[in-house]
Residue, then its C-alpha position, 0 to 999 in steps of 0.5 A: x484461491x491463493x497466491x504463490x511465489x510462482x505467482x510473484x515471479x510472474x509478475x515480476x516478468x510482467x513489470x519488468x521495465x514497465x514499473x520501477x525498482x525503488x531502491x533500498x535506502x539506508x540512513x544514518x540518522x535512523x539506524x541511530x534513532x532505533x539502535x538497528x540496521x534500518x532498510x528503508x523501500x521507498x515505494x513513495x518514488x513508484x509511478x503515480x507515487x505509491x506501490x499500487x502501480x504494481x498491482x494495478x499494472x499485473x491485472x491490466x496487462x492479462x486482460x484480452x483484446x475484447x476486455x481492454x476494449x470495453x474498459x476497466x473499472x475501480x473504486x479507491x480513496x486514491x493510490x489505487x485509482x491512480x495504478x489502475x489510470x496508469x495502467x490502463x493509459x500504457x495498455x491503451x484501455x478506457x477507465x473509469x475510477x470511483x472515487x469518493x467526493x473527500x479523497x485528497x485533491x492531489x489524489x482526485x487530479x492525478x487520476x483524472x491527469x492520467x486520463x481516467x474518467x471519474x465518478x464521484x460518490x459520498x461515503x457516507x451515503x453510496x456504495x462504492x462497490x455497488x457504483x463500480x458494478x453498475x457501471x460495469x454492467x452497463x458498458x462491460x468492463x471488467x471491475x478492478x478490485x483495489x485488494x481483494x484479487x489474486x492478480x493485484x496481490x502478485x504484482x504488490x508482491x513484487x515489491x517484497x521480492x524486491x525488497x529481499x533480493x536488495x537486502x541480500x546483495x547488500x549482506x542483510x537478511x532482516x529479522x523483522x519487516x514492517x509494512x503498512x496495512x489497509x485492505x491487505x493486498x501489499x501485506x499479503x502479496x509482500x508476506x508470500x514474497x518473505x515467507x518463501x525466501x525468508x522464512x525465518x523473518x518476522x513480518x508486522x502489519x502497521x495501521x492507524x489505531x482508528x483503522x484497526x481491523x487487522x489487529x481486531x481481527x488477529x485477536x477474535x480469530x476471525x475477520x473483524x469490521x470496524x466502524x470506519x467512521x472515525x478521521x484519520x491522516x491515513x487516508x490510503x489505510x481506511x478500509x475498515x475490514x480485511x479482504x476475505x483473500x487477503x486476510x486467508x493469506x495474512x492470518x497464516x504469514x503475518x507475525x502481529x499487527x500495531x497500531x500507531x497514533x496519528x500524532x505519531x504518523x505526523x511525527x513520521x511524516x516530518x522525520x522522513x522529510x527532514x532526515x531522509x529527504x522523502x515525501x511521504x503520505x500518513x498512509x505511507x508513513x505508518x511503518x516508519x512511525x511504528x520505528x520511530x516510537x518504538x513498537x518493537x524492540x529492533x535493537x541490534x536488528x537488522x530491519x526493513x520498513x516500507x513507505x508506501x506512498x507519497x501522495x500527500x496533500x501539500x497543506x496537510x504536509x505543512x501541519x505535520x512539519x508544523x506540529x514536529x519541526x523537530x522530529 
């Protein structure tokens, strides 16, 4: 199984007037920081916050009448768990989200404002995947992965489709993209999208240095498991293993995979703040982070990083703001 740029196109179809095209900011401020060109898609301004809407939305919308009735299930940490609510409260169809007890509090209530019902577990203890098959077992609903499918990854594609649709009537076509990775269904869907219209464009995978698996994976040749066990901001990124799609997708589209600190996540998340006026998660900010402490030499380039997401509990804003009040 794969995905295509026909897929893409087809959901782009499917949202259309449905989920929002963020726009392609610019700022002056860090094409000076980085010496480049610097486009910025700003998924953080998506409905519920964050690119997952993209995803969730393309999956619901080609259930049938029988499937919408019987409801949905998902399991996620937060970005996710809030799509698959949305999309499931404009389609008019019962979900449940597994989702465990430490997500952050602003992810927990979102979810549960948009009408889902929740199921809460210990990460550390339960299987989240085991939850979500149980419950579809009993009631008949059809499980939602968060990454891991076809459908999810067309509809995360769209955002990149976007994204170079924009850059072209803007007179841009990037040398180097860059993007956050956690289980990478934005990576794969984004990295089809790019490979097809873009071909020549370099494509980067950012994700926290405790979170890893992608870089791992990219240097053993095969898919790596990390031990997920350690803490990080980036609580969106913390799947610790590529999907089995997406990483048969991301070996062949992807250039390379960084890593960033946390303190330069943070530093990420107050630049944003402060210099472009956006509201962004440690999960959504990687990109930029990899921008801002110089991963790659972007000098003279033209270049595009994705925020994707913005659901960020308010006390852990105020410690990045704290930490760098002069990012």
């Amino acid at each position: 199984m794969t995905v295509t740029l026909t897929d893409i196109e087809n959901a782009l179809e499917r949202l259309s007037g449905v989920a929002i095209r963020t726009p392609l900011l610019r700022s002056a401020v860090l094409n000076e920081r980085s010496k480049a060109k610097v486009l910025i898609k700003p998924e953080n301004l998506q409905h519920i916050g964050a690119f997952k809407f993209r995803g969730a939305y393309n999956r619901l919308a080609q259930l049938d009448e029988a499937q919408k009735k019987a409801g949905v299930v998902a399991f996620s940490s937060g970005n996710h768990a809030q799509g698959v609510a949305y999309a499931a409260k404009l389609l008019k169809t019962p979900a449940t989200i597994v989702m465990p007890t430490d997500a952050p509090r602003i992810k927990l209530e979102n979810t549960e404002r948009l009408g889902a019902t929740l199921r809460l577990y210990d990460r550390h203890a339960e299987s989240r995947e085991e939850i979500a098959a149980a419950i579809a077992a009993d009631t008949g609903a059809t499980v939602v992965p968060s990454y891991d499918d076809a459908d999810i990854i067309a509809g995360q594609g769209t955002c990149g489709y976007e994204l170079v649709e924009q850059a072209g009537s803007l007179g841009c076509r990037p040398h180097q993209i860059m993007l956050p990775v956690g289980g990478g269904g934005l990576m794969a869907g984004v990295s089809t999208a790019v490979r097809a219209l873009l071909p020549e464009t370099e494509i980067f995978g950012v994700e926290p240095e405790k979170f890893d698996d992608h870089a791992l994976s990219r240097q053993s040749g095969k898919r790596v498991k990390v031990a997920g066990t350690d803490a990080t901001l980036c609580d969106s990124l913390m799947t610790p293993m590529p999907g089995e799609l997406t990483w048969s997708i991301n070996q062949t589209t992807v250039t390379d995979f960084i890593s960033v600190s946390e303190d330069e996540v943070r530093h990420a998340v107050s630049f944003a703040f402060r210099y472009l006026k956006l509201v962004v998660e440690p999960g959504g900010a990687v990109a930029l982070a990899a921008l801002l402490s110089n991963k790659l030499d972007v000098t003279g380039k033209e270049v595009a990083i994705i925020l994707s997401g913005g659901n960020i509990d308010p006390a852990i804003h105020s410690v990045c703001l704290e930490q760098f009040p002069d990012p």
